[in-house]
Structures are given as structure tokens and as C-alpha cells.
C-alpha positions as CSV (number, residue, x, y, z in Angstrom):
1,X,10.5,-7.8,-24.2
2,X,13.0,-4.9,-24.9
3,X,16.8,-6.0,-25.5
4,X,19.7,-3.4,-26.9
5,X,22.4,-4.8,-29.3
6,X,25.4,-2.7,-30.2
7,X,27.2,-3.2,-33.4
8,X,30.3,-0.8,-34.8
9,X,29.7,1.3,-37.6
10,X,31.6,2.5,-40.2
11,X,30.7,6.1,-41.6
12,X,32.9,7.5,-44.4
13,X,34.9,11.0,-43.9
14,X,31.9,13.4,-44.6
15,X,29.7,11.5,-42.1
16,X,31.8,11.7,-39.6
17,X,32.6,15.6,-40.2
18,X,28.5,15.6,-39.9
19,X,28.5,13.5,-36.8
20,X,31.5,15.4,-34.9
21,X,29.4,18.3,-35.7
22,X,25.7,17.3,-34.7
23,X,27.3,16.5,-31.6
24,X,28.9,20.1,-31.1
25,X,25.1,21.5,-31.8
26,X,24.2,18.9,-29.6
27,X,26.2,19.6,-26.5
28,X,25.4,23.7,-26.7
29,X,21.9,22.7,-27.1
30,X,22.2,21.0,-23.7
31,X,24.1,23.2,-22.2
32,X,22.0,26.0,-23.4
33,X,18.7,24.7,-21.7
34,X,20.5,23.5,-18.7
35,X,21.9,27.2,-18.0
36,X,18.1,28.4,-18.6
37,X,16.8,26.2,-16.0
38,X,19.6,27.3,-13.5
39,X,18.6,31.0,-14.4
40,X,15.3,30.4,-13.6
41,X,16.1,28.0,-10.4
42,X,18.2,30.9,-8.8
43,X,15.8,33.4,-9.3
44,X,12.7,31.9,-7.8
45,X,13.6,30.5,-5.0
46,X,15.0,31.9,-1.6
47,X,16.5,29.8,1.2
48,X,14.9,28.6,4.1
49,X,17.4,30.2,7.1
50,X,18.4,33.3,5.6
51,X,16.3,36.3,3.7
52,X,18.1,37.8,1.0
53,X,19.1,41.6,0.8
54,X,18.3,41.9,-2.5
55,X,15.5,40.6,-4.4
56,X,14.2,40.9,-8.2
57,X,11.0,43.0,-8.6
58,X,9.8,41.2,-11.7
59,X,7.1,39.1,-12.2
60,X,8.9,35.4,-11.6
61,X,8.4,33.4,-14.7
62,X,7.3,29.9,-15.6
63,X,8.9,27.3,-14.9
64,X,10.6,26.0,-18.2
65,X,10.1,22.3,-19.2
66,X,10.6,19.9,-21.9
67,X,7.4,21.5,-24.3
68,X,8.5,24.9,-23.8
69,X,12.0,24.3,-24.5
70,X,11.8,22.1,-27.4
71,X,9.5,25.0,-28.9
72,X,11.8,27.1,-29.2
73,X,13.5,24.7,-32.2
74,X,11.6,26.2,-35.2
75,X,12.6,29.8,-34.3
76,X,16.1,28.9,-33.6
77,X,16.7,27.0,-36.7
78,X,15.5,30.3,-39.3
79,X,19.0,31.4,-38.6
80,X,22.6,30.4,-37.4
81,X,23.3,30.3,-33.8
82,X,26.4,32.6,-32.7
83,X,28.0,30.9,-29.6
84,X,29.0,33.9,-27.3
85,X,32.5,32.8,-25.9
86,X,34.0,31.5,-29.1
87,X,31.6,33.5,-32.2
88,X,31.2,29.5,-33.7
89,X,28.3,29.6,-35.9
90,X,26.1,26.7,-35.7
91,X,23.0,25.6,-37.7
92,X,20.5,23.6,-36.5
93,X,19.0,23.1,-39.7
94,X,21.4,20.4,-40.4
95,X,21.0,18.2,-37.3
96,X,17.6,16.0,-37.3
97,X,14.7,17.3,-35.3
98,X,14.4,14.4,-33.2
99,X,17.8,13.9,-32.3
100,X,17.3,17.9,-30.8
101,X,13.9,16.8,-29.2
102,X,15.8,13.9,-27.3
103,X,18.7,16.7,-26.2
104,X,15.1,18.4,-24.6
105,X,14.3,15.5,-22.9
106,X,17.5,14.4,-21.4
107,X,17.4,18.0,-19.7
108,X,14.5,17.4,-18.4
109,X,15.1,14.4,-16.9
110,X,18.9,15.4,-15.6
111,X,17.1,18.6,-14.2
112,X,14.0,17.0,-12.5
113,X,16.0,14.3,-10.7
114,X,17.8,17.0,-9.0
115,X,15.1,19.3,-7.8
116,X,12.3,16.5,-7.4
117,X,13.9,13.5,-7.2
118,X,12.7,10.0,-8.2
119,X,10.5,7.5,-7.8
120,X,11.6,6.6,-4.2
121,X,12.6,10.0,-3.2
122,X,16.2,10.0,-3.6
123,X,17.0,13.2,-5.4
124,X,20.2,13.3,-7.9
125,X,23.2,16.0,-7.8
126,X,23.3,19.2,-9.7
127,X,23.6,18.1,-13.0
128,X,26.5,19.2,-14.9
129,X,27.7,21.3,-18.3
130,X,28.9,18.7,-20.7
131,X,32.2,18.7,-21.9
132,X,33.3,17.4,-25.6
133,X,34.1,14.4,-24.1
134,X,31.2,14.5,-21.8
135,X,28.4,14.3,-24.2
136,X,28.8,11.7,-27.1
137,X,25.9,10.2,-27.9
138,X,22.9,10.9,-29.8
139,X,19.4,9.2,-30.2
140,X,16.8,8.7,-32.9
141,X,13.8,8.2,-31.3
142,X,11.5,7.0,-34.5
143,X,13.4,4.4,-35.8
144,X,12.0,1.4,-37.5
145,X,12.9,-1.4,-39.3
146,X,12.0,0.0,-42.8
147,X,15.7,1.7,-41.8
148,X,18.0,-1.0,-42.7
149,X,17.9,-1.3,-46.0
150,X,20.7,-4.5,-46.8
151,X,22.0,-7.3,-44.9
152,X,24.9,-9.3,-46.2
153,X,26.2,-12.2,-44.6
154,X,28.6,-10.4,-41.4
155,X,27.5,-6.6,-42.7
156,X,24.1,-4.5,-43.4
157,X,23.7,-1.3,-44.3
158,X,21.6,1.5,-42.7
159,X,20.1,5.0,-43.7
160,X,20.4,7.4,-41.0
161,X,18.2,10.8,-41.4
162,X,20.7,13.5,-42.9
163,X,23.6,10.6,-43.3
164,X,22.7,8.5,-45.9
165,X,23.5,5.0,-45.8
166,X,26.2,3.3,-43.5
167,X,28.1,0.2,-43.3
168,X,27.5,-1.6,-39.6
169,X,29.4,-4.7,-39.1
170,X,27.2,-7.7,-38.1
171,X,29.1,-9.4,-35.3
172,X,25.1,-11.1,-34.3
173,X,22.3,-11.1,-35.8
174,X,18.7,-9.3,-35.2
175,X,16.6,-12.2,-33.8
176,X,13.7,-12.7,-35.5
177,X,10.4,-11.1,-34.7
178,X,12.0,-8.1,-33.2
179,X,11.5,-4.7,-34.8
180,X,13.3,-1.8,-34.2
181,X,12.4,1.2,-31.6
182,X,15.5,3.3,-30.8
183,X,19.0,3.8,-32.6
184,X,21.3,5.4,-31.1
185,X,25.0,6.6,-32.4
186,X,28.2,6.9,-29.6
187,X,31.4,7.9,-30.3
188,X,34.0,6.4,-28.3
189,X,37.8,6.3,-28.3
190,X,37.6,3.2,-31.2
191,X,35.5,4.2,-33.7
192,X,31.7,5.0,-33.6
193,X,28.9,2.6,-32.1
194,X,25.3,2.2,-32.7
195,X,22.8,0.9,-30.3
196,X,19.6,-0.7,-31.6
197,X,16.7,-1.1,-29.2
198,X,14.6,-4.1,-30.3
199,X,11.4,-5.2,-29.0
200,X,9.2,-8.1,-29.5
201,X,5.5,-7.6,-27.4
202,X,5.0,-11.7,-28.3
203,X,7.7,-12.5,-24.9
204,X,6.2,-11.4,-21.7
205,X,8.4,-9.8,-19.3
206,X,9.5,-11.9,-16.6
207,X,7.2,-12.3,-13.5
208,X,8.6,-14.7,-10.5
209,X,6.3,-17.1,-9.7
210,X,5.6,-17.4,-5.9
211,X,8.3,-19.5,-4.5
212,X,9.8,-20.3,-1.2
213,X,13.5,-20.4,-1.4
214,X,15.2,-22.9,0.1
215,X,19.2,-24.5,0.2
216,X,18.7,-26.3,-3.2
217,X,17.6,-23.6,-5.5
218,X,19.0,-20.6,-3.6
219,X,23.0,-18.9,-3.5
220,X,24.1,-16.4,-1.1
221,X,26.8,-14.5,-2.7
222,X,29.7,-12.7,-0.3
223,X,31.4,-9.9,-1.7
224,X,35.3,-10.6,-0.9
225,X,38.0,-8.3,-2.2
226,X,40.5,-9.7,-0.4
227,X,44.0,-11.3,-2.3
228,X,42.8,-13.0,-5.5
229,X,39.2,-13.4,-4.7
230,X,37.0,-11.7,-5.6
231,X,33.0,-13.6,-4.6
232,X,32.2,-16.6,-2.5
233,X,29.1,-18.4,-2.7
234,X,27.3,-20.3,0.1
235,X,28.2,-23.2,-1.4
236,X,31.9,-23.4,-0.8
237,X,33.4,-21.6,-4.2
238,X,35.8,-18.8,-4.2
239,X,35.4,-17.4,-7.5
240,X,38.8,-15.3,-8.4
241,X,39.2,-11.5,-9.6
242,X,40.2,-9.9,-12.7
243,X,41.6,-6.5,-10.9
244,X,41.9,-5.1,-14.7
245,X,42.7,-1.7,-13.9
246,X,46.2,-3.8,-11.3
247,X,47.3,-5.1,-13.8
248,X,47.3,-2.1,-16.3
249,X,47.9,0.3,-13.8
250,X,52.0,0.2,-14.9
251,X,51.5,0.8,-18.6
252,X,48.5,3.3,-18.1
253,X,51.1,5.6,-16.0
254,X,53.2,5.0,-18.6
255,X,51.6,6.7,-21.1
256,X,50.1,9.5,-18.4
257,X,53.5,10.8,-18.0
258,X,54.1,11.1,-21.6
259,X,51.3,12.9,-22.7
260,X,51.7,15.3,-19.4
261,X,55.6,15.9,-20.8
262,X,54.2,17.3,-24.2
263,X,53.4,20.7,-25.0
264,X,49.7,21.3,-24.8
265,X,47.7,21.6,-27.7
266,X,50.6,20.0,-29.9
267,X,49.7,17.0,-32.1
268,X,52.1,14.6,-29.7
269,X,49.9,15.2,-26.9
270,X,46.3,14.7,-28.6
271,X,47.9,11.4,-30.0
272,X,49.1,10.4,-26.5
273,X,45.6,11.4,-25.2
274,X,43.7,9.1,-27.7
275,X,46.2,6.3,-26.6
276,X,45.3,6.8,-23.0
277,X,41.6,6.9,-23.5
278,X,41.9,3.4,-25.7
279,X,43.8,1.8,-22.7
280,X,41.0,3.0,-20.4
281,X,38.7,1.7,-22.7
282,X,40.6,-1.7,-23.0
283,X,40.4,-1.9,-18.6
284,X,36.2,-0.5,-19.3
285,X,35.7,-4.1,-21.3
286,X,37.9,-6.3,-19.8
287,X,35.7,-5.7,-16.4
288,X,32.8,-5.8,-18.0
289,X,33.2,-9.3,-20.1
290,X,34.7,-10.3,-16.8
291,X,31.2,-9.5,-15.1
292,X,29.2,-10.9,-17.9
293,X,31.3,-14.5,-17.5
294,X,31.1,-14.4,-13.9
295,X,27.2,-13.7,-14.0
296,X,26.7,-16.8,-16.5
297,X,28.5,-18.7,-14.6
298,X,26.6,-18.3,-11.6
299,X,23.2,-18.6,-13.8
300,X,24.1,-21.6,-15.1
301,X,24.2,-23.3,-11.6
302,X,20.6,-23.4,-11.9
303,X,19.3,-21.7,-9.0
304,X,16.4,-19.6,-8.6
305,X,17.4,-17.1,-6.3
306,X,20.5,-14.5,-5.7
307,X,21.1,-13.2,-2.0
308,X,23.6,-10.9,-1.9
309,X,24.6,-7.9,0.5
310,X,23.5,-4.6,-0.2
311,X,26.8,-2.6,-0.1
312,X,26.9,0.8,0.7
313,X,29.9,1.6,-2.1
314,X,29.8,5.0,-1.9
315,X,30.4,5.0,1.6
316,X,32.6,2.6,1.5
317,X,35.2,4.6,-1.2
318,X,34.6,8.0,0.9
319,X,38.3,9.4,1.9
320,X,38.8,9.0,6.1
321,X,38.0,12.1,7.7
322,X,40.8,14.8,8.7
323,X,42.6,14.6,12.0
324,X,44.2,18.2,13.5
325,X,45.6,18.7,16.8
326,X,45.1,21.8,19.1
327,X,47.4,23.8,16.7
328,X,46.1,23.0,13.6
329,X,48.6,20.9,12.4
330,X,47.1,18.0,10.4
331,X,48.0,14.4,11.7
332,X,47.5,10.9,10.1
333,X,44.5,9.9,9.4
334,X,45.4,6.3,7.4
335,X,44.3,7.9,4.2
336,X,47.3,6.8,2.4
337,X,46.1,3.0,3.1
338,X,42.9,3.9,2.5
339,X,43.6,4.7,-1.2
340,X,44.9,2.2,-2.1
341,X,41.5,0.1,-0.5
342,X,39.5,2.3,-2.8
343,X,40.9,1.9,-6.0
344,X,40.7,-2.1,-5.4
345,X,36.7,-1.1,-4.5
346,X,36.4,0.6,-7.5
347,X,38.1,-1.6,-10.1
348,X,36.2,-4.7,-8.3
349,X,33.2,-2.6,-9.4
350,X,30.6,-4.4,-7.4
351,X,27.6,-2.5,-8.3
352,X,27.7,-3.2,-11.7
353,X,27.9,-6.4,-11.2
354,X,25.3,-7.3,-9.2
355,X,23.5,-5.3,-12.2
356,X,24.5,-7.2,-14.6
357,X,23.6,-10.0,-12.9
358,X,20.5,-9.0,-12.8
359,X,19.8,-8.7,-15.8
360,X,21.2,-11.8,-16.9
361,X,19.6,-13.8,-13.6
362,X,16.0,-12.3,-15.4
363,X,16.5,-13.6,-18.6
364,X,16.9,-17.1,-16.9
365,X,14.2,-17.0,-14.8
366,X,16.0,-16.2,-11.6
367,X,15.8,-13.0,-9.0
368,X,18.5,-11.2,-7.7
369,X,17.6,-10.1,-4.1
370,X,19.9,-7.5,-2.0
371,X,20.2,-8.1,1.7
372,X,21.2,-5.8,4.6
373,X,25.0,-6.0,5.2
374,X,24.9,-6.2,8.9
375,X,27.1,-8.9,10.9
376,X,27.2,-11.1,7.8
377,X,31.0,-11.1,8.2
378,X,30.9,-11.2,12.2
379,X,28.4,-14.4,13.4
380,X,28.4,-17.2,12.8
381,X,26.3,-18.5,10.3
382,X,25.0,-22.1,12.6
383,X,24.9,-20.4,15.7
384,X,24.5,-16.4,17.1
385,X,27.7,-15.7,18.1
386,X,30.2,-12.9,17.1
387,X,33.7,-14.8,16.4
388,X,35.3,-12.3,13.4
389,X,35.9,-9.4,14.9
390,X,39.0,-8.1,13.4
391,X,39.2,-8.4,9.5
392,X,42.5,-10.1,9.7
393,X,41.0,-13.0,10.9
394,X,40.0,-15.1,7.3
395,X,39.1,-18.3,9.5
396,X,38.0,-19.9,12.9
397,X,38.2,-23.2,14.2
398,X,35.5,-24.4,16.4
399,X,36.4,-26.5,19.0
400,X,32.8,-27.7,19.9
401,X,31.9,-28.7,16.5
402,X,35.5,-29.6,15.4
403,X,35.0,-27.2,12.2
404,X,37.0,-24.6,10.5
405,X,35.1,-22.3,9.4
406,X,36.3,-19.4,6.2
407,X,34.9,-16.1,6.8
408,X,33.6,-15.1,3.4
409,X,31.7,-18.6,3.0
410,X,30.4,-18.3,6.3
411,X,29.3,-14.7,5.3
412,X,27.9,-15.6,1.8
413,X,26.1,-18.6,3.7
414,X,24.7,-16.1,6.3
415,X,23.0,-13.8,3.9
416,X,21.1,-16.8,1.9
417,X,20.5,-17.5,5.7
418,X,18.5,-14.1,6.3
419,X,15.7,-15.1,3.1
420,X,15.1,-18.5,4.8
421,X,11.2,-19.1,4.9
422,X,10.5,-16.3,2.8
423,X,8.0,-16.0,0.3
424,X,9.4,-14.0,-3.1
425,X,7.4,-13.1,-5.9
426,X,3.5,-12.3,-6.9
């Protein structure tokens, strides 16, 4: 079993100086293997509906990878490295080898998920050239326990390659029988973080056992966004929303329009800038300790099994396509309404929930199962019949049954609904 605990450290005024600079080495290191891959994508490859007029008569060359790249480390590190835009000197020499082998890997991976795709097929975008605030983490991979070398009763101390020794505050303990794997170091708008990944090969990952679900040990969950609510469960419960970034939307823009009213580059406006990046970070962990509650509180219901519908968020936040008469002239389109509906999308932040509850539905003993979307919100959930056709309609009173029926409970009951008889697990 593999679990990740982050603590906050505390290095003193040289180590930082060394960490704001490994990361500089760091980010041209990326960006340096990323623009070699481009180079050699654009060059060896032609498209399929068009010849080109112009074509290279040179031998094409090998592919580069993560081996090839990462041996080009010794040679690179027997002198400084001039950067070409800006003349910065940088040596390599001073960052640790395997935090510049990890920079090879993430490449590698970034770079193969867009020209080969993944596991299932579904191929990523171009990756990117990281900014300074873009890239901010850094990983040593051959960490072990041997690396802490103090614990006191809320602190220990730890020796990081080419550091020395730090002060990390100890807001949990390590759990016994875990040893260390990974560390990793993040700098974020607070301070800097370290992530530890633990493992202990005595707990066996969870397996589900073969089980039928049924309506005692299985909750459909509906996806609302709608007024104050934000899921309902088949069971009756509306469970309400946070809507962090609503609620600090007014002081956020607050502070926007000062640092935009300052010159750039001038000390005011890096000041405002760190104050808007803590205030995004203060609406980044509200959501999340708002998915984490929300997630134990379903866990804790003591059911075995999670239905819940299998949104199509991206889709769902994509801008409403333009409208133009005969003349060109644009007309509306009901984008400006449409905003609005995708900002509540995004702060409700739905995917990472269902994530999160994932995870912590695993550690339980429970399975989180995604269902097809369709007609959940339309039929009825006792009998086949479309009865909510128009969104505006939140309820339905049936005459035959002399019921009133709510439209997200009859939704969240629907998709538990769809896993009836079915056999989970193996």
C-alpha cells in the first residue's frame, strides 16, 4: 500500500536561494529536451493530405528518449550552461543527479502521451514550455528512511542531497511500518512543501470481493448545481455546496484591480501578485477540505457501492458556438448566461471529487462506479416515462401514484437504478 503525506518545511535563507535556483536549472532543463523532441517531431514527419515543397535531405535521426536525453548530463555538467535569450549561466553541477534524471522522465512521459497516447488510447495535448510559475516541483527519487535524521514531538529534521538538514513541521505522524520511497519539494504561494511517499508491502491493495449490489449497501449520487445544493443521494439527502471561489469572487477582484493599476515590474505589484496567488490558494483548499468532508461523509454511511454519472465536464464548460447572419454580423448566442453556468461548473469541481472519493471510498472498502448520464434527469425512476423535460421543472406530482417526486433524487435514484442485478468485482 502506497499513501503520500505532505508536511511544510522550513528551509533557512541559503536553502532557499539553492532551491529557487535548482528549479530555474530545472525548468530549462525541461524546456531544453522538450524543444529537442519538437525539433525532431517536425522534422520527421509529413502530413497525411498535403506533400511538402520542401523537404530536408539529411539522414532523419533517432528518435530521442528518456536514456539518450538523460546522457547527455555528464557532458553538460563539465561546464556552465549559457542560456541563449538571457546569457544566465547555470551549473548543473549543483543540482542533484536524480532530481535532473526525474526532469528526463517527466518529458518523456508529457511527450509520449501526446504522440502515443495512453493506456486506453486517448492521446494528451501538446505539452507545453514551463513558466516560473509553471514548474515548481522537484523529486528525489531514492529516498529512504535513513533520511530523516530527528523527530521531536510536532517537528523532525531531514537531510536533503546538496541542502543539508531541514526543519519539517510534524502536523501527523509517519505510521508505523511505512518506509520512505519518494520526497518531493513544491513551492507554493505559502512557503515550501514536501511530499513523502510511504509504502508498506505488509497491507494488500484493495480487491472488491464479488458482490451484487443492492438498495441497502448501494448510493446513487446526482450531481446538482443548482441554488445551494450541490449532490443528492438516492436516499432522499441534498447535501449543500461550498461555491468557494462565489463567495471570494468580490475580494479576489479586489485585489486583481490593484495589482493591474501598478506599474509593472515595480515591488507594489509583485506584492499584490503574491496576495492574489494566496487568495487563490485559500479558494484551492477550501474546495478541496470541502471534497474530502463531503467524501467521508458519504463513506461513513456504510455502503459498499458509489453510482454516480459520468459527466462529460469538458463539454459541458465549452463556450456556445457563434451565431452570424447573412452579413456577417455576429448575433447572440446566450454566451453571457453561459458564463456564468461555467464558472459555477468549475468551482463545483465535480471531477475531483468523484476522485477523491475514490480514493477515500478504497480505503474503506467501497467502489466508486461511473454510470452513463443519459435520461437520468428525464424518466422517471419507477416507471419509463419522460416527465422533466425542461430544467426548470425541479419536481412533478404524480397523480396516479399521488407522489411528488424531486428531480435530482429521482435522478440520483435512477443511476443506482442502472447497476441493479449486477455483479461488481473479481
Amino acid at each position: 500500500m502506497k499513501v503520500t503525506y505532505q508536511y511544510q518545511f522550513y528551509p533557512n535563507t541559503i536553502q532557499k536561494l539553492s532551491l529557487n535556483h535548482w528549479l530555474r536549472i530545472c525548468r530549462y532543463w525541461y524546456n531544453r529536451q522538450l524543444g529537442d523532441r519538437f525539433d525532431w517531431w517536425e522534422s520527421n514527419r509529413t502530413a497525411i493530405n498535403a506533400c511538402p515543397l520542401v523537404a530536408s535531405i539529411s539522414t532523419p535521426r533517432e528518435k530521442p528518449n528518456y536514456y539518450s536525453q538523460k546522457q547527455q548530463l555528464p557532458v553538460i555538467k563539465k561546464d556552465l550552461v549559457k542560456v541563449f535569450h538571457s546569457g544566465e549561466l547555470l551549473d548543473f553541477q549543483q543540482v542533484d543527479s536524480t532530481i535532473l534524471q526525474d526532469v528526463s522522465k517527466r518529458v518523456d512521459k508529457a511527450f509520449e502521451r501526446f504522440i502515443v497516447g495512453d493506456s486506453k488510447g486517448g492521446r494528451s495535448g501538446k505539452p507545453r514550455f514551463k513558466t516560473e510559475a509553471d514548474y515548481r516541483t522537484m523529486t528525489f527519487s531514492t529516498a529512504n528512511n535513513d533520511w530523516i535524521k530527528l523527530v521531536r514531538k510536532n517537528w523532525f529534521y531531514i537531510r536533503l542531497p546538496k541542502l543539508g538538514v531541514i526543519k519539517v513541521r510534524m502536523h501527523r505522524p509517519i505510521p508505523d511500518g511505512f518506509t520512505i520511497k519518494q520526497i518531493s519539494v513544491t513551492r507554493k504561494a505559502d512557503g515550501w512543501f514536501i511530499q513523502i511517499m510511504l509504502e508498506d508491502a505488509s497491507v494488500p491493495q484493495f480487491i472488491p470481493d464479488k458482490v451484487t449490489p443492492n438498495w441497502d449497501n448501494s448510493i446513487g449520487l446526482d450531481a446538482v448545481l443548482h441554488e445551494d445544493v450541490y449532490l443528492a443521494t438516492s436516499s432522499g439527502e441534498k447535501l449543500p455546496s461550498l461555491k468557494p471561489l462565489r463567495k471570494n469572487q468580490a475580494k479576489l477582484d479586489q485585489i486583481s484591480r490593484k495589482r493591474n493599476k501598478r506599474k509593472r515590474g515595480s515591488k507594489a505589484r509583485r506584492k499584490l501578485a503574491k496576495k492574489e496567488a494566496r487568495q487563490h490558494q485559500k479558494i484551492a483548499r477550501c474546495r478541496q477540505d470541502f471534497h474530502y468532508k463531503t467524501a467521508h461523509r458519504l463513506v461513513r454511511s456504510g455502503a459498499k457501492f458509489f453510482f454516480h454519472e459520468d459527466l462529460n465536464l469538458k463539454g459541458l464548460t465549452k463556450r456556445n458556438k457563434v451565431k452570424q447572419d447573412n452579413e456577417g454580423t455576429y448575433l447572440p448566442n446566450g454566451q453571457s448566461a453561459k458564463s456564468g453556468l461555467n464558472k459555477s461548473w468549475l468551482d463545483a469541481a465535480f471531477g475531483q471529487f468523484f476522485k477523491t472519493l475514490e480514493y477515500i471510498a478504497e480505503k474503506a472498502g467501497s467502489v466508486v462506479v461511473p454510470q452513463k448520464p443519459a435520461y437520468t434527469s428525464m424518466v422517471l425512476c419507477y416507471r419509463n416515462e419522460i416527465v422533466f423535460t425542461d430544467c426548470g421543472m425541479r419536481s412533478y406530482w404524480d397523480e396516479q401514484h399521488s407522489l411528488m417526486v424531486d428531480r435530482d433524487v429521482n435522478a440520483a435514484i435512477k443511476c443506482d437504478s442502472f447497476s441493479r442485478n449486477r455483479e461488481i468485482g473479481g
